[in-house]
Backbone as CSV, one residue per row, in Angstrom:
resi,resn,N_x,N_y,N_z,CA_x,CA_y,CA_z,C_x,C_y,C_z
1,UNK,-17.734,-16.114,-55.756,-16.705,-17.136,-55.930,-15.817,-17.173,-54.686
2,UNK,-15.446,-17.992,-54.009,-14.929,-18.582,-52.769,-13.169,-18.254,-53.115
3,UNK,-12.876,-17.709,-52.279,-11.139,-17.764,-52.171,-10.736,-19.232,-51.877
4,UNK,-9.183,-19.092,-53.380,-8.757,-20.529,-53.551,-8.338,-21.671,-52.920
5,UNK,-8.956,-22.782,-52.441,-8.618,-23.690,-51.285,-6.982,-23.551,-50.852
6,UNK,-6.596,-23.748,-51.478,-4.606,-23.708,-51.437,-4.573,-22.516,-50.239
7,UNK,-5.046,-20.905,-50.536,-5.019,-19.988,-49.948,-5.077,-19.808,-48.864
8,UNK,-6.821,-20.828,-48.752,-7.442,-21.019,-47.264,-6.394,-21.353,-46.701
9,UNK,-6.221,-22.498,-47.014,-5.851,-23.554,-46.536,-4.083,-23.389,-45.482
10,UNK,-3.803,-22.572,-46.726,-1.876,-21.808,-46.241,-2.250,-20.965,-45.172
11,UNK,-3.390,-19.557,-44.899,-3.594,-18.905,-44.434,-4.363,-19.515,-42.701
12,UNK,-4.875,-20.509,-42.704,-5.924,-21.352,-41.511,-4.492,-21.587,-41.308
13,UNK,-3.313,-22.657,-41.608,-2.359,-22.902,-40.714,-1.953,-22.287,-40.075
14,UNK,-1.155,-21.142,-41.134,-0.326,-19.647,-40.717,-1.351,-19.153,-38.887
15,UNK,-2.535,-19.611,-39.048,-2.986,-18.276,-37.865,-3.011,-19.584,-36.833
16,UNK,-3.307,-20.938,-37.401,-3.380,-21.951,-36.174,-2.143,-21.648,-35.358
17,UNK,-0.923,-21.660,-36.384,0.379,-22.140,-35.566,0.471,-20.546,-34.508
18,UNK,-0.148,-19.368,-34.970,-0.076,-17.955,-34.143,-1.175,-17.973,-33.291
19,UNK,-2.031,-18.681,-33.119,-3.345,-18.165,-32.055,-2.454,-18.037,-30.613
20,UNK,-1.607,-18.672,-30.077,-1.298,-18.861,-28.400,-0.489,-17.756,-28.297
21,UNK,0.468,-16.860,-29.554,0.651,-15.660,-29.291,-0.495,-14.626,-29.398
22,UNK,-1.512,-14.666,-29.949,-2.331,-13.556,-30.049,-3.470,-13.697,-29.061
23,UNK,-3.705,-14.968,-28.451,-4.137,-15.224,-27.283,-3.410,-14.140,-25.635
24,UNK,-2.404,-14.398,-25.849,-2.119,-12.779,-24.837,-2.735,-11.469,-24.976
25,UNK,-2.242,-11.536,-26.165,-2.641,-10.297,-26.702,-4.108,-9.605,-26.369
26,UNK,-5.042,-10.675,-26.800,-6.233,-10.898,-26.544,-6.969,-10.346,-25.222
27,UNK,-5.829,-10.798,-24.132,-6.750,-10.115,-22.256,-6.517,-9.439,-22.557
28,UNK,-5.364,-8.010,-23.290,-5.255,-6.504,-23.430,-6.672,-6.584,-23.960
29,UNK,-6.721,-6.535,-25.344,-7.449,-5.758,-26.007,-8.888,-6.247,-25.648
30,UNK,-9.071,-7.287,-24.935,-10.508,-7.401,-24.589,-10.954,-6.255,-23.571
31,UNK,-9.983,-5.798,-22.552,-9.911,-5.209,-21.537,-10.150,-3.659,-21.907
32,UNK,-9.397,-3.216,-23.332,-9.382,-2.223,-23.484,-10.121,-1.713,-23.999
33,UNK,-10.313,0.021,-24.209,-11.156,0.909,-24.894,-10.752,0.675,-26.502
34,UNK,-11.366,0.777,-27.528,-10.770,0.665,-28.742,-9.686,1.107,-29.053
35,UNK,-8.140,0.878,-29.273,-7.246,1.291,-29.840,-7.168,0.352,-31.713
36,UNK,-6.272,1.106,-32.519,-6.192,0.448,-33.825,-4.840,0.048,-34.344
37,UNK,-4.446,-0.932,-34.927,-3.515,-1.338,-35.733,-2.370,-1.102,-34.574
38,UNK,-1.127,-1.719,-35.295,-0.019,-1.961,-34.479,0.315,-1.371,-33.628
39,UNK,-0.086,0.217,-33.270,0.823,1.383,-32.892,-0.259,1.322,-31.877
40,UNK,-1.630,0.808,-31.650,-2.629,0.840,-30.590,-3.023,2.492,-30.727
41,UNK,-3.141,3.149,-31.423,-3.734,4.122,-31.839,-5.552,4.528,-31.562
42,UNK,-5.836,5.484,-30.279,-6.924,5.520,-30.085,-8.119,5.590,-30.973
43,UNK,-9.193,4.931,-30.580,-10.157,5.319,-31.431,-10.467,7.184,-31.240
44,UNK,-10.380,7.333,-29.839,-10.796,9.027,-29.987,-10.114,9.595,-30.796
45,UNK,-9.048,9.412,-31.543,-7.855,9.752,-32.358,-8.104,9.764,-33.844
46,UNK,-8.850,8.196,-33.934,-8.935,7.793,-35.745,-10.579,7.550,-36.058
47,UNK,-11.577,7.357,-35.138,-12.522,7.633,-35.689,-13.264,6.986,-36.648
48,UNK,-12.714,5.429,-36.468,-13.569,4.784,-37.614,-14.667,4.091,-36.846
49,UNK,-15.032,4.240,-36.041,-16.299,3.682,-35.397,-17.560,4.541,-35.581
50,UNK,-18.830,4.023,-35.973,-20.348,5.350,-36.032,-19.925,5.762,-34.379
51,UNK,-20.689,6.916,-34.304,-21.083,7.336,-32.826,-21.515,6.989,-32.200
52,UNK,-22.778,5.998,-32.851,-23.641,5.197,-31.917,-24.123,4.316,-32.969
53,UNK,-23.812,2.707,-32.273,-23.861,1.642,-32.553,-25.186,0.920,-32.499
54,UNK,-25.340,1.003,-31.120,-26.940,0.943,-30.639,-27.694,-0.029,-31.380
55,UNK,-28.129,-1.040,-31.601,-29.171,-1.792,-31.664,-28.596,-2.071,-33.908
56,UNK,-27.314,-2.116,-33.907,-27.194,-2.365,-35.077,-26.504,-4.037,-35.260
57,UNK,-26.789,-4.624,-36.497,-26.356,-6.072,-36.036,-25.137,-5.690,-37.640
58,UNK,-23.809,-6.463,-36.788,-22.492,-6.286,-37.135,-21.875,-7.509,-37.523
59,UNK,-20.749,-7.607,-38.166,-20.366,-8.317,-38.438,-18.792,-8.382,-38.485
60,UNK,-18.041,-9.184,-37.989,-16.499,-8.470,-38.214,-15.941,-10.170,-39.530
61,UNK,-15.302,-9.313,-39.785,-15.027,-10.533,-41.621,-13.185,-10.600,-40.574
62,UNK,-13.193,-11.701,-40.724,-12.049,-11.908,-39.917,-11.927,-11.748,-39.007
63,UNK,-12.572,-11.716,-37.873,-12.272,-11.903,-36.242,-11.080,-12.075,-35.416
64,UNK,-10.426,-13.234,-35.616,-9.384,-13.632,-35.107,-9.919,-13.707,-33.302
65,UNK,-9.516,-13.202,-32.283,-9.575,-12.975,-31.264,-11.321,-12.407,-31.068
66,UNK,-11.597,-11.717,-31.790,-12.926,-11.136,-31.585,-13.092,-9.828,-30.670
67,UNK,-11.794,-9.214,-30.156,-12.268,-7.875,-29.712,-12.667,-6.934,-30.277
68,UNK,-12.819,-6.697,-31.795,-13.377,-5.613,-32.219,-15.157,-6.110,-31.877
69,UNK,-15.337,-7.341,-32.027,-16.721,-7.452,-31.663,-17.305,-6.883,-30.080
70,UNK,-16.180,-7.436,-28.967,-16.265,-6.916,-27.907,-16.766,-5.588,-27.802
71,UNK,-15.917,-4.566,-28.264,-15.946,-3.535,-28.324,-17.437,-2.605,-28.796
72,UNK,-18.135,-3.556,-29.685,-19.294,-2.727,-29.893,-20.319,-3.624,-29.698
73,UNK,-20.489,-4.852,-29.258,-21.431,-5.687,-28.007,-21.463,-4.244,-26.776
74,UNK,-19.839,-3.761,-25.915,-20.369,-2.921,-24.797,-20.994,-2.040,-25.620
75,UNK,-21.078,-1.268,-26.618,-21.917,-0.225,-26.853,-22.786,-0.216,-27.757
76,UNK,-23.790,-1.434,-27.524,-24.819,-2.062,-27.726,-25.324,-2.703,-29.115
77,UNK,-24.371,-2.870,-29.464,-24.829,-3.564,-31.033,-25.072,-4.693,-30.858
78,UNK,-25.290,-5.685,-32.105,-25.190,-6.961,-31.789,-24.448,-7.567,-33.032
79,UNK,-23.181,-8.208,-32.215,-22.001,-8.288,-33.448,-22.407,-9.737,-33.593
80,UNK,-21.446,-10.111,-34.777,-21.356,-11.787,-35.091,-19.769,-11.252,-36.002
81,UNK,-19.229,-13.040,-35.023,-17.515,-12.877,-35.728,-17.210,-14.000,-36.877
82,UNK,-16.736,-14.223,-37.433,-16.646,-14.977,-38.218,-14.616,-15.012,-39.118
83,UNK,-14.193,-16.596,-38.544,-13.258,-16.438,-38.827,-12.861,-18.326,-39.416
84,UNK,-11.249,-18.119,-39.617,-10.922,-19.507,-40.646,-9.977,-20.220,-39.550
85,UNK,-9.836,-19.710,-38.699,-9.039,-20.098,-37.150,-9.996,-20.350,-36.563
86,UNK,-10.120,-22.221,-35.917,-10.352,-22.419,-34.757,-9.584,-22.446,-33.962
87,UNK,-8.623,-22.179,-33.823,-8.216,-21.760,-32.646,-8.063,-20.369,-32.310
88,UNK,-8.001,-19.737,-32.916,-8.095,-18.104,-32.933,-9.675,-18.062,-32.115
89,UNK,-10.830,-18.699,-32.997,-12.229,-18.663,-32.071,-12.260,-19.082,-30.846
90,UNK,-11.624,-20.260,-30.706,-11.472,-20.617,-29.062,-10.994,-19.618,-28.110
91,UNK,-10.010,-18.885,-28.698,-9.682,-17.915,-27.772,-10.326,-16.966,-27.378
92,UNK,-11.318,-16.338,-28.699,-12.453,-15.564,-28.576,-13.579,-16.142,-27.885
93,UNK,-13.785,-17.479,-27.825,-14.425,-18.010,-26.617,-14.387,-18.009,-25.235
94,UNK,-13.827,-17.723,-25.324,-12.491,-17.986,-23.632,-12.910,-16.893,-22.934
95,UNK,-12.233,-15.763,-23.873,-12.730,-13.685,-23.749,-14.172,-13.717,-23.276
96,UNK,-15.250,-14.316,-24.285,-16.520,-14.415,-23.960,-16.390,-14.775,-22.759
97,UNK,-16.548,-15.954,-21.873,-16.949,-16.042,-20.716,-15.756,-15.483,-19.897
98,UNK,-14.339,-15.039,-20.054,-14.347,-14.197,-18.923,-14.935,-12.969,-18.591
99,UNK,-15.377,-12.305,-19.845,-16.113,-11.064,-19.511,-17.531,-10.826,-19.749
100,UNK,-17.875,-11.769,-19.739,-19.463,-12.294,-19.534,-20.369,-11.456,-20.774
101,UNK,-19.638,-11.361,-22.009,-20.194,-10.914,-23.460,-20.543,-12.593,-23.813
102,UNK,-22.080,-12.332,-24.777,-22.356,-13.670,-25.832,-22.411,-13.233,-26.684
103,UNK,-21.860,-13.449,-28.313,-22.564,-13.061,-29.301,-21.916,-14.526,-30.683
104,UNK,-22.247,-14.324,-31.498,-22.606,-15.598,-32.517,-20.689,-15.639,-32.831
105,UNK,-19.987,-16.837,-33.125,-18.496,-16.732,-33.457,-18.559,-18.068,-34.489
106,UNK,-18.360,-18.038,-36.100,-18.986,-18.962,-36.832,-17.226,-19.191,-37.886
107,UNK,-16.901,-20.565,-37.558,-16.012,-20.868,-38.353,-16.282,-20.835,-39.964
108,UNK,-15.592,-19.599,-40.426,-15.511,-19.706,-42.386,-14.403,-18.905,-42.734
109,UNK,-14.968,-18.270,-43.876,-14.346,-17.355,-44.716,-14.931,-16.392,-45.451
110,UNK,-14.397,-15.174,-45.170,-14.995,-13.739,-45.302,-15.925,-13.419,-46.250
111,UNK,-15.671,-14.372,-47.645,-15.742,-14.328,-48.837,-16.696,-14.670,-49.738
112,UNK,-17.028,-15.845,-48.446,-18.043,-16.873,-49.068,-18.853,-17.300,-47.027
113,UNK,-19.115,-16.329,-46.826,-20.365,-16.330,-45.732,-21.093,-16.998,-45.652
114,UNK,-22.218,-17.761,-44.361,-23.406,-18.514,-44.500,-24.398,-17.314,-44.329
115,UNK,-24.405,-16.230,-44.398,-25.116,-14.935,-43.801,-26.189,-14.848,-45.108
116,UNK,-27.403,-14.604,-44.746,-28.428,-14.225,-46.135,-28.009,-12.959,-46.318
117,UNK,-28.575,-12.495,-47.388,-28.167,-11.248,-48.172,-29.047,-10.042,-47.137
118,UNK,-28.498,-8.771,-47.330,-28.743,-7.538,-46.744,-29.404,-8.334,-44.633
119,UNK,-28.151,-9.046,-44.249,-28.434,-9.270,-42.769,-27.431,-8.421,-41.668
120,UNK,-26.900,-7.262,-42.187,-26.193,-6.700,-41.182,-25.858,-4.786,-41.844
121,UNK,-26.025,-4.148,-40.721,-26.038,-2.800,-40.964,-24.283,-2.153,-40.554
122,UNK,-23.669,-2.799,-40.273,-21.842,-2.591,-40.182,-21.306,-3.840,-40.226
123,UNK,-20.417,-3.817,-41.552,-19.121,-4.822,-41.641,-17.951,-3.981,-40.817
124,UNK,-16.886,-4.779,-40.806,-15.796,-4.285,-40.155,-14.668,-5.423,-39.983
125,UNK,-13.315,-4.966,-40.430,-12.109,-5.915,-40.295,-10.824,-5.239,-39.690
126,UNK,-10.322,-5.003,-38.994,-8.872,-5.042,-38.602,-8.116,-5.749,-38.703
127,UNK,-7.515,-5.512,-40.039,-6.759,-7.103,-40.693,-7.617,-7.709,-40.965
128,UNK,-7.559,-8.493,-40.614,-8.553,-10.243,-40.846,-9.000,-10.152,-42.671
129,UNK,-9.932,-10.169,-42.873,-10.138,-10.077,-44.297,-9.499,-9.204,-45.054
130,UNK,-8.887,-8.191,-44.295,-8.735,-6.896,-45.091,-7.316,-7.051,-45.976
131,UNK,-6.660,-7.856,-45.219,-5.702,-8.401,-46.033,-5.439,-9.811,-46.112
132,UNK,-6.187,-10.846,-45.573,-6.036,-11.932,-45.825,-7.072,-12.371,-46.890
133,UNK,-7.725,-12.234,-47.175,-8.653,-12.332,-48.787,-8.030,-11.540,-49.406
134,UNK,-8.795,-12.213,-50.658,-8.811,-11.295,-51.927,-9.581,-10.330,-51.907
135,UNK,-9.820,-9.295,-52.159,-10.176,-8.047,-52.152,-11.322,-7.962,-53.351
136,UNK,-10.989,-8.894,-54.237,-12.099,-9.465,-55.220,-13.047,-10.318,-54.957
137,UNK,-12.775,-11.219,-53.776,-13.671,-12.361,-53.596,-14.542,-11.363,-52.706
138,UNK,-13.681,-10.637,-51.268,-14.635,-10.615,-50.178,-15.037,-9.147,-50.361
139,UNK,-15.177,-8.458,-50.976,-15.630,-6.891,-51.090,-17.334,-7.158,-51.551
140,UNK,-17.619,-8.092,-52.716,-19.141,-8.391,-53.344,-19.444,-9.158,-52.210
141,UNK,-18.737,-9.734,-51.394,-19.610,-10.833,-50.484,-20.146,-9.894,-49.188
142,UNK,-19.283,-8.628,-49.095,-19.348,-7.729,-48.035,-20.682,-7.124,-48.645
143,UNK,-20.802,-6.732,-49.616,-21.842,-5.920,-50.711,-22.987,-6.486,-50.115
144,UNK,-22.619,-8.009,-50.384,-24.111,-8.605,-50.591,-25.004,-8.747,-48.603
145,UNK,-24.228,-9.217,-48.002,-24.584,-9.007,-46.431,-25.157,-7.964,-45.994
146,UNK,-24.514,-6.698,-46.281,-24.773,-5.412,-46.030,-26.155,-4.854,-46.432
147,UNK,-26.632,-4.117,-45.266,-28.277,-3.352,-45.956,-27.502,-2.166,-46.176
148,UNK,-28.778,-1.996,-47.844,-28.668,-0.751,-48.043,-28.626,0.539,-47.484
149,UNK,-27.585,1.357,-47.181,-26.942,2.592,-46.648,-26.226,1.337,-45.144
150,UNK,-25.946,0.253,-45.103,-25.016,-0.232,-44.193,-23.468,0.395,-44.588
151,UNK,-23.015,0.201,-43.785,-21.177,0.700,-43.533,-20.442,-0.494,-43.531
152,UNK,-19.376,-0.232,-44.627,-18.493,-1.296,-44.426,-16.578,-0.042,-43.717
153,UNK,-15.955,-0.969,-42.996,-14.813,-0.019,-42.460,-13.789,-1.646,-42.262
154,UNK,-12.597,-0.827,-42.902,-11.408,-2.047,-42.899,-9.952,-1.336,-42.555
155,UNK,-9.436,-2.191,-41.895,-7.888,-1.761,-41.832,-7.058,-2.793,-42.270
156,UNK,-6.004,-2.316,-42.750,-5.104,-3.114,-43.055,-3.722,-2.480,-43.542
157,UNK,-2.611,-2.808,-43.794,-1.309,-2.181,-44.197,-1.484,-1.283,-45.286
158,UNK,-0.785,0.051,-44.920,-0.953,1.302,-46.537,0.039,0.687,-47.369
159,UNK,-0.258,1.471,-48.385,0.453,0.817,-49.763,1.681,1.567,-49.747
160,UNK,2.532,2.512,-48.500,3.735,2.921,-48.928,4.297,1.912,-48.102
161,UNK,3.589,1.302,-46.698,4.226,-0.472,-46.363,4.344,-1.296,-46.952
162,UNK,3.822,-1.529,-48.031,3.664,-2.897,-48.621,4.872,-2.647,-49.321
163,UNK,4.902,-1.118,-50.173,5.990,-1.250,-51.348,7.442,-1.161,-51.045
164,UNK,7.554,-0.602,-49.580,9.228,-0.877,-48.829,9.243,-1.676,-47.956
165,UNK,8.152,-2.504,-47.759,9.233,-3.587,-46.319,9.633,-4.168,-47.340
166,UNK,11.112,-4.991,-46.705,11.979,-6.073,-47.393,11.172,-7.505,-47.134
167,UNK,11.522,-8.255,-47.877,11.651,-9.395,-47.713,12.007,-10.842,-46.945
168,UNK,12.607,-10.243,-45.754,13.600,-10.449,-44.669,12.572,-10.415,-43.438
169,UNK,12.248,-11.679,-42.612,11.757,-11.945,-42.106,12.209,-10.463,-40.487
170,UNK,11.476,-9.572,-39.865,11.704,-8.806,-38.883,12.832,-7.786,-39.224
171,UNK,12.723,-7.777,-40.685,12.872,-5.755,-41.090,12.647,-4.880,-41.331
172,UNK,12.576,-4.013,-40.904,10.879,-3.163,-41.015,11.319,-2.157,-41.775
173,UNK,10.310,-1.714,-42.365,10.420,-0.877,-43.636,11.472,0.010,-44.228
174,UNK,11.575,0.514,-45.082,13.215,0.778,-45.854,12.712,2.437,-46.158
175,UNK,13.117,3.046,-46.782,13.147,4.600,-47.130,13.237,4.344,-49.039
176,UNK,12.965,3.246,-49.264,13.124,2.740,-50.509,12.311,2.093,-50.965
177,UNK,11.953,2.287,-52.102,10.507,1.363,-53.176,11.288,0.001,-53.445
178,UNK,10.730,-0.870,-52.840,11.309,-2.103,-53.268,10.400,-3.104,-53.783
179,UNK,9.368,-2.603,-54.702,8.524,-3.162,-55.549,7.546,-2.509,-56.157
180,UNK,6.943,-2.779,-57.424,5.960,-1.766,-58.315,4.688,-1.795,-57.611
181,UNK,3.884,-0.704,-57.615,2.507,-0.319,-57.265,1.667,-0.981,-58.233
182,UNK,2.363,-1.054,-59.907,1.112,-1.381,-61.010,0.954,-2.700,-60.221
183,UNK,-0.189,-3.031,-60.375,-0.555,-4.810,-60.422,-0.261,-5.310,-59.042
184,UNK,-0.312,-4.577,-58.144,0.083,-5.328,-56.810,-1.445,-5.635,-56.764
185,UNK,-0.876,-6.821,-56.140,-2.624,-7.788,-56.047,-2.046,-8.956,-54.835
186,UNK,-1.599,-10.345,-54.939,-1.606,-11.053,-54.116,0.117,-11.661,-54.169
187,UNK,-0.116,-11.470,-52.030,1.744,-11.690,-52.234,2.128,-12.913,-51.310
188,UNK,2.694,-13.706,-51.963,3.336,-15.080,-51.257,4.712,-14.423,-50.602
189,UNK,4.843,-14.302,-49.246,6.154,-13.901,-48.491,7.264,-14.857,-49.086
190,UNK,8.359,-14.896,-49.415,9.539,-15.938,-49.112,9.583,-16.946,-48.666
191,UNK,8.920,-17.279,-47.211,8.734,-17.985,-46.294,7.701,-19.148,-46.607
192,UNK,6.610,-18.158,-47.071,5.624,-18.993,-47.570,4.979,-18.904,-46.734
193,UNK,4.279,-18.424,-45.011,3.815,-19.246,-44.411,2.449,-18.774,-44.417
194,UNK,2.380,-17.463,-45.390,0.763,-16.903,-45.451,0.684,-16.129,-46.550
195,UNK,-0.318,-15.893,-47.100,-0.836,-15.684,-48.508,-1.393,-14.159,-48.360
196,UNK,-0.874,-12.799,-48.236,-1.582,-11.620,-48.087,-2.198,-10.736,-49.849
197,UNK,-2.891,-9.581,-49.566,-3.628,-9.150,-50.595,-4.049,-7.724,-49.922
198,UNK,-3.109,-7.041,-51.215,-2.907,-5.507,-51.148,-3.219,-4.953,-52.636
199,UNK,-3.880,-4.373,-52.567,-4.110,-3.644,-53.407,-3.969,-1.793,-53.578
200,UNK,-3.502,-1.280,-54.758,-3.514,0.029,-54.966,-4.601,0.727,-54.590
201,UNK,-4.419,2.363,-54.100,-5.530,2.693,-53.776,-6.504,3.289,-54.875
202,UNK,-6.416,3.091,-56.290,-6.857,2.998,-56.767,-8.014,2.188,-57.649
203,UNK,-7.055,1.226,-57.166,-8.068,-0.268,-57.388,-8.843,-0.554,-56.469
204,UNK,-8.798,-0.152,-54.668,-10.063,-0.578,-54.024,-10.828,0.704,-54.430
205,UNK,-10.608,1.755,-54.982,-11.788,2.758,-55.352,-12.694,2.251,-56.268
206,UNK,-11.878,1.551,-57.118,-12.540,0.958,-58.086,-13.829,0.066,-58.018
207,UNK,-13.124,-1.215,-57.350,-13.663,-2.715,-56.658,-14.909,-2.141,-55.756
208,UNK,-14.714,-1.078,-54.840,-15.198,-0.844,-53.790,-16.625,-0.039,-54.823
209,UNK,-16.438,0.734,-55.908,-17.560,1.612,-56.546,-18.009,0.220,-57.157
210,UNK,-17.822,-0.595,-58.050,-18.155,-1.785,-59.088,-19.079,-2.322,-57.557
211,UNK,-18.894,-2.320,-56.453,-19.960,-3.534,-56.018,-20.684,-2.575,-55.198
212,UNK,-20.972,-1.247,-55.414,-21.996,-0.415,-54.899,-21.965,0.336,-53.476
213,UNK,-20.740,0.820,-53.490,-20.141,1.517,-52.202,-20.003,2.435,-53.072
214,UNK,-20.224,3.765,-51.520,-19.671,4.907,-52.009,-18.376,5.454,-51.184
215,UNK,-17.630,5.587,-51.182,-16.387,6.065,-49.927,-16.549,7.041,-49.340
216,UNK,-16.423,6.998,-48.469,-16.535,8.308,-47.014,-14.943,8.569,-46.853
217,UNK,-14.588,7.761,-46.783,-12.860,8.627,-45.876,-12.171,7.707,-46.040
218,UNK,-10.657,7.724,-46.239,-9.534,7.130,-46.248,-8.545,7.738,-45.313
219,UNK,-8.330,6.950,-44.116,-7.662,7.525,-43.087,-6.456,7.254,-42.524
220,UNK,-5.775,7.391,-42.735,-3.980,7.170,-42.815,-3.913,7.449,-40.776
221,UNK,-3.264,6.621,-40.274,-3.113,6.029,-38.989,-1.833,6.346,-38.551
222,UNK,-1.009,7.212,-38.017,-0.102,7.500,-37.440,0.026,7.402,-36.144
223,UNK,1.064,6.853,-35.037,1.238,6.678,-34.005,1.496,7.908,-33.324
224,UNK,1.438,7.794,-31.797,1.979,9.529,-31.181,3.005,9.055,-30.857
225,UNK,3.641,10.314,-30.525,4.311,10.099,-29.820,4.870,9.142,-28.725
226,UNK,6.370,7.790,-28.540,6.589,7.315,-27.645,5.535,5.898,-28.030
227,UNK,5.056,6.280,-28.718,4.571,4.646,-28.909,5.182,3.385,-29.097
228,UNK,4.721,2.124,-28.623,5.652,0.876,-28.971,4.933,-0.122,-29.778
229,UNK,5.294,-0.869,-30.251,4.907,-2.166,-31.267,5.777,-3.226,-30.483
230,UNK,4.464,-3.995,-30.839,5.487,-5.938,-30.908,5.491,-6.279,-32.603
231,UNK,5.532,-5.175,-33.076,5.306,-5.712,-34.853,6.238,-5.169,-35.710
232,UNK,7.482,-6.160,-35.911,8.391,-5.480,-36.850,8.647,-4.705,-37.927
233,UNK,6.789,-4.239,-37.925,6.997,-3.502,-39.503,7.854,-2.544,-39.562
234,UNK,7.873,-1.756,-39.110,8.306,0.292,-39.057,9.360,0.369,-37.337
235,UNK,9.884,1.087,-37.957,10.176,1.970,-36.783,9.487,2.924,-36.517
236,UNK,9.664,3.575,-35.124,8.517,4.515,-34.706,9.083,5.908,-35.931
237,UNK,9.924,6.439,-35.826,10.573,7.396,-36.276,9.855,7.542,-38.072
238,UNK,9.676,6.224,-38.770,9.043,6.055,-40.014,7.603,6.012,-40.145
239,UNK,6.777,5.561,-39.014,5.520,5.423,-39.046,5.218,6.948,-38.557
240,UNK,5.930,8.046,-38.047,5.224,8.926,-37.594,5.364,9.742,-39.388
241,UNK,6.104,9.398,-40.054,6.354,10.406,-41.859,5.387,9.419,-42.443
242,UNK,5.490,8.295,-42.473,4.799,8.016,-43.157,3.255,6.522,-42.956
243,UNK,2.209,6.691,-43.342,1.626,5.805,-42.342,1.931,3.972,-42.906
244,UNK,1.496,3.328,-41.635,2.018,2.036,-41.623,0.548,1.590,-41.858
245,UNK,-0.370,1.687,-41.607,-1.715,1.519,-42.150,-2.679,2.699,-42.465
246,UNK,-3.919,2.278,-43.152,-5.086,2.750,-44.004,-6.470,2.335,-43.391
247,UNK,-6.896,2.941,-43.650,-8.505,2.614,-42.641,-9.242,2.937,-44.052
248,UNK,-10.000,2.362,-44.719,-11.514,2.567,-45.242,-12.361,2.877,-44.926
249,UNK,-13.443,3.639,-44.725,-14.493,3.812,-44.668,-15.794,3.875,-46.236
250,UNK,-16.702,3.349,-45.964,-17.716,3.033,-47.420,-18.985,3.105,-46.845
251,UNK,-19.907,3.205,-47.768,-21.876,3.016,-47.967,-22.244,2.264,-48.665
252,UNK,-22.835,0.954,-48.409,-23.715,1.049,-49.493,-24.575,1.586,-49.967
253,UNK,-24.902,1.768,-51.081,-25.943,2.799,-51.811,-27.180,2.601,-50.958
254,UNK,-28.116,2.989,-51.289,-29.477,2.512,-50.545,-30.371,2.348,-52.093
């Protein structure tokens, strides 16, 4: 079942009207070695990448910019991006021919794929699906893409972020529960200008076993020392007690 047009639809603006900021962003991280989530946190550090990629065909569920695809095109896979921003893809176009990578970049949604069933041996999201779907729609659609013993790996905000940032457009997280864990599922900001989806970590254990994953690791992402953000979530001082994102790691069964 396809995530709800309204959703799309709020969420495709939200990233149209942001592509020309994340378009900067973009020459970094095309340029760079894998770092993760806000704090740019090394991969030698967090470890959600296989060791060797090598001749595996990938898929990233939310793209946006497309450097996580970058990133394992150089170490030889063969990715395909797939996102609900054209203009976010254009930019990932752009990346392509300045750094002379090709690989497939297909306007949709995470959820509801044109991909035949069991056509890719690693999913993977940094953000992008991981919190912009439903977690119900795109987890079976991830299921179904995936070959048996494929890897699915997602990042997105931990659930002690979700339950203290305020409400308040650029205040970053509080030392205070400022909303219930039961039933957190899908959250319309104040603002309105995008539609996110968090779930307990109990419930993706759940979702994630019901569509035939087994979990490998749940990896809580802390910054080092002296680190900076352009992302108002946390202060550094809060993200080093407590983490500002969650990494998944999963199997499908074989």
């Amino acid at each position: 079942m396809a995530e709800p047009a309204d959703d799309i639809a709020i969420n495709r603006a939200y990233w149209e009207s942001m592509a020309a900021r994340y378009a900067v962003a973009a020459e970094r991280q095309w340029a760079s070695e894998p770092c993760w989530g806000i704090w740019s946190v090394p991969e030698t550090e967090v470890g959600l990448l296989p060791v060797d990629v090598r001749g595996l065909d990938t898929i990233e569920l939310g793209c946006g910019t497309a450097y996580v695809s970058a990133w394992l095109a150089r170490r030889g896979a063969r990715p395909v991006g797939i996102d609900t921003s054209p203009a976010q893809l254009a930019t990932a176009r752009r990346m392509q021919q300045a750094h002379g990578l090709e690989f497939p970049l297909h306007l949709g949604t995470a959820d509801a794929t044109p991909f035949s069933d069991a056509s890719f041996d690693l999913a993977i999201s940094e953000y992008g699906a991981a919190i912009w779907c439903d977690p119900y729609r795109w987890i079976p659609e991830a299921a179904r893409i995936l070959r048996p013993g494929g890897q699915l790996v997602f990042l997105g905000n931990s659930t002690l972020l979700t339950l203290t940032i305020p409400e308040i457009e650029d205040v970053p997280a509080t030392h205070q529960l400022l909303r219930p864990q039961r039933g957190m599922h899908r959250f319309k900001w104040p603002d309105g200008s995008s539609v996110e989806f968090h779930i307990s970590p109990g419930d993706w254990i759940r979702v994630l076993r019901r569509h035939g994953f087994e979990i490998e690791d749940l990896v809580e992402i802390y910054p080092p020392d002296h680190a900076t953000t352009e992302h108002p979530l946390a202060e550094l001082a809060w993200a080093q007690q407590w983490p500002c994102e969650e990494a998944w790691k999963a199997r499908k069964s074989r």
